[in-house]
VEXPA-782933 format. One record per residue (C-alpha): x negated, y negated, z. Coordinates in steps of 0.001 Angstrom, whole numbers, plus 524288, in hexadecimal, padded with zeros to 5 digits. Example, Ala and Ser with C-alpha at 12.3 -4.5 7.8 and 13.67 -1.06 7.14 Angstrom:
<pts>
7CFF48119481E787CA9A8042481BE4
</pts>
This chain:
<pts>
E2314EC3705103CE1E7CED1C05135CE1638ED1D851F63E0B74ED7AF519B4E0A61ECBC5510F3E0C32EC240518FDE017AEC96D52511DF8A8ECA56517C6DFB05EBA4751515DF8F7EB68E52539DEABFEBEF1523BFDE564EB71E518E0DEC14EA9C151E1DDE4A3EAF5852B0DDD75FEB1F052580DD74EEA6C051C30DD909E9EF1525FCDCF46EA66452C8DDC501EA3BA52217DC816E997651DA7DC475E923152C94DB80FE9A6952CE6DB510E958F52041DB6FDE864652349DB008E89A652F90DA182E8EA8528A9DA367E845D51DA6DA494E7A81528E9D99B8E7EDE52FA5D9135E7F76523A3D9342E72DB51F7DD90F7E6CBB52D2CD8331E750852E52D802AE6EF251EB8D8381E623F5230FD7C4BE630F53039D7015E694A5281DD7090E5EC751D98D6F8FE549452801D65B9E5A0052E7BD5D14E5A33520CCD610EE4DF151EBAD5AEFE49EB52E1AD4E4FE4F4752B30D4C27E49BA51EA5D50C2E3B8B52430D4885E3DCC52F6BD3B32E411052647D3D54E363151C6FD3E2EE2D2352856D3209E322052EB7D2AB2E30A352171D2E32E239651FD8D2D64E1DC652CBDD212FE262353383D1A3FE270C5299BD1418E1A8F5267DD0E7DE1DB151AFAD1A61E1EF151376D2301E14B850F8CD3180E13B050773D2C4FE14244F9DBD22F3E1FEB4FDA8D2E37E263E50545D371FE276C4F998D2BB0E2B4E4F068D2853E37E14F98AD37F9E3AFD4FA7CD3998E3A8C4EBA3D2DC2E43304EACCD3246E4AFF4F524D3B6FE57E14F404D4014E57D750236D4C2AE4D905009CD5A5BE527250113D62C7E50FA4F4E4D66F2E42064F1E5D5EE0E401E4FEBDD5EC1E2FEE502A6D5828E29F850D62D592DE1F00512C9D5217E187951D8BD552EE09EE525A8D4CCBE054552F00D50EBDFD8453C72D54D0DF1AD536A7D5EB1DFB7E52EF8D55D3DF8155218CD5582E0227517EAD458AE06AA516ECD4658E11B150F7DD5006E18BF505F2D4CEAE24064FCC3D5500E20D34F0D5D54AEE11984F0AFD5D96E12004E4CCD68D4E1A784EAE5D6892E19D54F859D7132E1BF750181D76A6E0D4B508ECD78EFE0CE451664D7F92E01CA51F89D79D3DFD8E52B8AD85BDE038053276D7FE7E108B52DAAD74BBE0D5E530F9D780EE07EC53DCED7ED1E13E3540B7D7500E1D9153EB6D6B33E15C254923D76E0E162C552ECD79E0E24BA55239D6D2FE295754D08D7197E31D854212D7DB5E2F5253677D825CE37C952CD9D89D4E33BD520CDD9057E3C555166ED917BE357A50927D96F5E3F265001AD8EFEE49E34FEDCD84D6E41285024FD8046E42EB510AFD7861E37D7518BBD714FE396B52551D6CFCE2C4252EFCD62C1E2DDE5398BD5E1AE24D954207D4EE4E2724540D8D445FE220154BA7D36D8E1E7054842D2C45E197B55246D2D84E0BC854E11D3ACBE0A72547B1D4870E0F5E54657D4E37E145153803D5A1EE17EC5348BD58B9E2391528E9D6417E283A520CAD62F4E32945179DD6D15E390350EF2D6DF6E461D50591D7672E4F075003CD768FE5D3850355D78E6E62004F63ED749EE6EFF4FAB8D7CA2E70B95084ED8915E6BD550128D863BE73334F56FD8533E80CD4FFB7D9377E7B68506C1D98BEE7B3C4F9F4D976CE88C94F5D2D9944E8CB85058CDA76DE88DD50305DA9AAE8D684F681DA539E9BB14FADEDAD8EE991F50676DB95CE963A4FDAEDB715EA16B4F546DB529EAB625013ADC13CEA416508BCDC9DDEA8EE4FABEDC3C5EB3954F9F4DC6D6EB87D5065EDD3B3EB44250550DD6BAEBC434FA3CDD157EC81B4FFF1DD838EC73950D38DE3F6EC68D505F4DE385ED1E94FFBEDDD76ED9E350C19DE8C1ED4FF5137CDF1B6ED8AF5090BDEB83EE76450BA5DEB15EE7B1518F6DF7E6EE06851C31DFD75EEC5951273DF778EF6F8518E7DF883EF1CA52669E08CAEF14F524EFE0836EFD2551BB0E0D18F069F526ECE18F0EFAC252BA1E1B42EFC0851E19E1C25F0B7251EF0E2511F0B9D52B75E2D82F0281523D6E2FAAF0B6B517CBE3129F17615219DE3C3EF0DCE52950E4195F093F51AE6E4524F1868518F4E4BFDF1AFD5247EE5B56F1B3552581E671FF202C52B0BE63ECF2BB552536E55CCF2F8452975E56C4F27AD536C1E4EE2F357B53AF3E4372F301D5345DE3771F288D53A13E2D46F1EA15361AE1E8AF22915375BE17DAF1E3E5438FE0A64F20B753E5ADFF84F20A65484EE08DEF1CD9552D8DFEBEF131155866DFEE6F057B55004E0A58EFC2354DF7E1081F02485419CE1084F0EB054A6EE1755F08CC55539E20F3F018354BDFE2398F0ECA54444E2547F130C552E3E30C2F080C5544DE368BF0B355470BE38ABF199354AFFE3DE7F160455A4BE489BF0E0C55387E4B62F179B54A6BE4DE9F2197553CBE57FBF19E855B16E5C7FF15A454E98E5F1CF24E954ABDE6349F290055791E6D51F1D0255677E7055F220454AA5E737BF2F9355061E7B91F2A0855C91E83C8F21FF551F6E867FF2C1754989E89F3F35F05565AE90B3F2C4155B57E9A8FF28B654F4BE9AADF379954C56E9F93F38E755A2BEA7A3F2EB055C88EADEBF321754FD6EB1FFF3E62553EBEB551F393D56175EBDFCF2E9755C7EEC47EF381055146EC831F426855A2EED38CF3C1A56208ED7D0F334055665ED9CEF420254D82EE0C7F466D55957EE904F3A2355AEAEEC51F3B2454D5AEEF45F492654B05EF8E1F46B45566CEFFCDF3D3D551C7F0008F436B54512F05BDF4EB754ACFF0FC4F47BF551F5F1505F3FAD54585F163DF4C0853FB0F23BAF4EFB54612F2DD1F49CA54F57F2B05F4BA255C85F2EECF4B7A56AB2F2CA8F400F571F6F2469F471057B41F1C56F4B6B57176F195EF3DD056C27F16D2F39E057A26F0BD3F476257B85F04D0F42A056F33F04CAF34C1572A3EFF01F376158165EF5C4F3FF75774EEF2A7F34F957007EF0ACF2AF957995EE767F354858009EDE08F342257471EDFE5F263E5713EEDB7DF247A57F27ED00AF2D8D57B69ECCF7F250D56FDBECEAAF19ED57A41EC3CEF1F325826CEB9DAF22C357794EBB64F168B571CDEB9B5F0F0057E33EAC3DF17C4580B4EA747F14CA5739EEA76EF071E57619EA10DF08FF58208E96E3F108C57CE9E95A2F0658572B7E9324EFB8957E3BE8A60F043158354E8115F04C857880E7FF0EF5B357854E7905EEC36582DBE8632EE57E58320E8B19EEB5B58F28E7DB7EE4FD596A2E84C5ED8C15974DE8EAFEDD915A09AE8614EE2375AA31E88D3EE0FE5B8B8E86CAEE5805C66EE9077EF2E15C715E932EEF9945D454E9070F09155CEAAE983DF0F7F5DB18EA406F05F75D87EEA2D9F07385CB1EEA293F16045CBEBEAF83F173C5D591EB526F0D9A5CB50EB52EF186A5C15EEB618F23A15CA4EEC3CCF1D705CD9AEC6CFF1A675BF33EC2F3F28035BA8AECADBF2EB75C5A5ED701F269E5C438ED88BF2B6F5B50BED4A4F39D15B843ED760F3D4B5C64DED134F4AEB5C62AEC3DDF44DE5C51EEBCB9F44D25CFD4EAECCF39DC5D3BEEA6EBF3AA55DE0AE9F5AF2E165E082E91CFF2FEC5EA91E88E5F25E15ED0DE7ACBF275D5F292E7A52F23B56002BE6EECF19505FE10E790DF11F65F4F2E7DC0F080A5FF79E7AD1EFB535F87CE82B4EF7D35ECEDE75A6EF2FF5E6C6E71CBF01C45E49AE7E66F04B45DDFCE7E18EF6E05D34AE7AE7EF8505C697E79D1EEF1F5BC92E843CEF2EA5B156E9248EF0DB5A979E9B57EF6715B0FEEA40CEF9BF5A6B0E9921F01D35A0F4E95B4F07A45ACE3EA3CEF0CAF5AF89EA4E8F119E5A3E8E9821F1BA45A57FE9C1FF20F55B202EAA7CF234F5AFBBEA391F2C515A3B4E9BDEF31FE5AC60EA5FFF34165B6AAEB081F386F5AC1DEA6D2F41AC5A4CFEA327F482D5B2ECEB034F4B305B5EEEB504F4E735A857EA9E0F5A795A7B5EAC26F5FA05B485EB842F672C5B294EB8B8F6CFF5BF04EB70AF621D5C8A6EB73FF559F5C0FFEAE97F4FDF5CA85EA340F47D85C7E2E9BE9F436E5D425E930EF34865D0F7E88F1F31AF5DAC0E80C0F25205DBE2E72ECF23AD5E2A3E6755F19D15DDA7E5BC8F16505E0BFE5422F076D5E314E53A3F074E5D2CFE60BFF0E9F5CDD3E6D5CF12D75CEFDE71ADF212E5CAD3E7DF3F26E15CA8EE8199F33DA5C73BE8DC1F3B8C5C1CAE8D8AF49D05C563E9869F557A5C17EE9966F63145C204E9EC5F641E5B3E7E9A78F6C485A80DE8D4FF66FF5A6B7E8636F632C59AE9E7DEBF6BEA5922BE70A9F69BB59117E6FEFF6607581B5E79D6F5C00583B9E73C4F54B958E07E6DFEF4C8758570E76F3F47E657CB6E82BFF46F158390E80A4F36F25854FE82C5F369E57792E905CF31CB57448E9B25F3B3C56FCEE901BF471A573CDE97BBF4F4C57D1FE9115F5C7B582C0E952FF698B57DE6E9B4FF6D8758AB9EA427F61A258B17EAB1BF635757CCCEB694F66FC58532EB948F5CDB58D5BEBFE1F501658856EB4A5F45EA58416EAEE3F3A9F57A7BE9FB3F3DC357E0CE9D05F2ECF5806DE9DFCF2DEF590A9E900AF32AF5910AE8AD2F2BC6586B2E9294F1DD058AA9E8C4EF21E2598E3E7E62F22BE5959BE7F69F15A658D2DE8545F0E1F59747E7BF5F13735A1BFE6F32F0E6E599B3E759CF0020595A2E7479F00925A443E67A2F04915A500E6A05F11F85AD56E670AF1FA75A9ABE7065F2B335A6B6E6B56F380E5AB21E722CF453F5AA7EE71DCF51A75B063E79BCF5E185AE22E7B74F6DF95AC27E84F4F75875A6B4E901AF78D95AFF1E8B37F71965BACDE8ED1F62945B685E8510F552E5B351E8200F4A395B943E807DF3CCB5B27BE75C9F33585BA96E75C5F25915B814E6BFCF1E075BCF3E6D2DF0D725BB7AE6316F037B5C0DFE6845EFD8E5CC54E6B91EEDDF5CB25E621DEE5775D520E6791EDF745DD7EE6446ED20A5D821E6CF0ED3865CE19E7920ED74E5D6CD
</pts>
């Protein structure tokens, strides 16, 4: 069921039962103040029959009744009947049809005073009546053809107004339930049209202020990551493409070549040391695309431990040196660090070894003259940072930005040997871990890479 409907059905379930309690609650009420009105008619004229027949010593039964007949001030099918002490019946006005009462009744009406009885629509009022010489017991009974005749058409024109109502709230919540979800229903076709295609394209946020606004708001947040996934994606496969085809054409052009002719051993052995070269290549970028894919998940979370930075950095410093000797590290560490507190982080240390040997590697790789990087490590009560600092080539301006995309590689580095996914593998890694990556550089006179982490309390250790 649309929602529209179904808020329209829950208003008129919600105002009918709305009316229909108000309108059991006034046809209550009326017919308790008819009934208590009635009564009290029915009192008073008890009450001066009474005092006509026993002050008044001039009157007797037979004159009683004749004055009542005569008289225009009785209540419809009006009967009285009145017993003396002795519970004797000494006066009734309609001696052919009156009404009988027990002694019980009777009984019961000297004990509490008062007794009302209901007969069908026939209503009968006791009172226990006190003269200066005797005690009488008077009942007198009447129908309120009027009162009940008024309650009757009360509820009818209740009924009538309680449908009525019904049917109009039904359509006015139709109306309103339409126009109150016509702009949901607007952001929904504007969503409806958007694809792969048009990912560029946004929903109306109208005023900005209400709900729809701030949903329309929503709608267009997720589409821009959507799009900008999108974009990475499609960069990404472009690149990696082109990253992956590269050494596999050259593998296979030399082999191609080789096949072509008979050859020296020596030769076979060049173009297999060749080949291995670039399978080892393929190796490597195929080993960093997984990692970046592991990086772009929360699976690597569950691995998290306490990690040791300064042991974990001369762990790659002496990995890094042992495959290329003519790199040179320099390791410095603030002099406030002397608690191993101030230098644990919480972290995979797989992950983490893999971002600084990038960072180390790519250091020494772009400073031709010295390869020399120099990391240094100082913190404060909150953080950790450690930085990565060369005198290399530098990196222009306009490529600051973008060189943590993967495969991007800066203009000024086309000629050095490279995938373009250190940085990007680098800057994923340091956020699954919560830390910062900051860079500074200029052209000609080298970068530095900061990474900050959040140090692990000491609690946790």
């Amino acid at each position: 069921m649309e929602i529209r409907r179904k808020l329209s059905y829950q208003f008129i379930l919600i105002v009918a039962l709305i009316l229909l309690l108000s309108f059991i609650s006034i046809y209550i009420s009326v017919s308790s103040f008819r009934k208590e009105t009635f009564y009290a008619r029915l009192e008073s004229r008890a009450l001066s029959v009474a005092q006509l027949l026993i002050d008044v010593d001039e009157i007797n039964a037979e004159l009683l009744r004749k004055i009542e007949k005569s008289s225009s001030s009785g209540l419809p099918y009006e009967q009285i009947s009145i017993f003396d002490y002795h519970n004797e019946l000494i006066y009734t006005s309609d001696e052919k049809n009156g009404i009988i009462f027990d002694t019980a009744q009777i009984n019961e009406v000297r004990l509490k005073n008062e007794l009302r009885i209901k007969e069908r629509n026939f209503e009968i009022l006791g009172l226990f009546y006190k003269s200066k010489y005797d005690r009488f017991v008077v009942f007198i009974g009447a129908r309120d053809v009027f009162g009940l005749e008024k309650l009757s058409n009360l509820r009818l024109i209740l009924l009538i107004v309680f449908f009525i109502s019904l049917i109009i709230v039904l359509f006015a919540g139709l109306f309103y339930s339409d126009r109150a979800l016509s702009p949901i229903i607007k952001v929904m076709g504007q969503v409806d049209k958007i694809g792969v295609s048009n990912l560029n394209q946004r929903v109306d946020e109208g005023n900005g202020k209400d709900e729809i606004a701030r949903l329309a708001s929503t709608f267009n947040e997720m589409l821009e990551r959507i799009e900008s996934a999108f974009k990475v994606q499609k960069n990404f496969i472009s690149n990696a493409s082109h990253e992956l085809r590269t050494p596999l054409t050259i593998i296979t052009g030399q082999l191609e070549i080789v096949l072509l002719n008979e050859r020296e051993p020596q030769e076979y052995k060049t173009v297999i040391q060749s080949v291995l070269e670039d399978i080892r290549n393929l190796n490597k970028i195929s080993d960093r695309l997984l990692m970046l894919a592991q990086t772009s998940s929360e699976v690597a979370k569950i691995n998290f431990s306490a990690v040791r930075v300064d042991d974990l950095l001369w762990l790659v410093t002496n990995e890094i040196v042992k495959r290329k000797p003519e790199y040179k590290v320099s390791i410095t560490l603030n002099e406030d660090l002397d608690d191993e507190n101030m230098l644990t982080i919480s972290g995979s240390e797989q992950l983490l070894k893999t971002a600084f040997s990038n960072l180390i590697e790519n250091a020494c790789k772009y400073s031709p003259a010295e390869k020399k990087v120099v990391v240094a490590l100082k913190n404060d009560s909150e953080s950790l940072q450690i930085s990565f600092k060369d005198n290399g080539i530098g990196i222009p301006d306009e490529d600051i930005e973008m060189i943590f995309q993967p495969f991007y590689r800066g203009r000024n580095s086309l000629e050095y040997s490279g995938s373009g996914i250190g940085l990007s593998l680098a800057e994923r890694i340091v956020k699954i871990h919560s830390g910062q990556l900051k860079v500074n550089s200029k052209m000609g006179e080298g970068s530095e890479f900061i990474l900050i982490f959040p140090l692990l309390h000491p609690s946790k250790l």
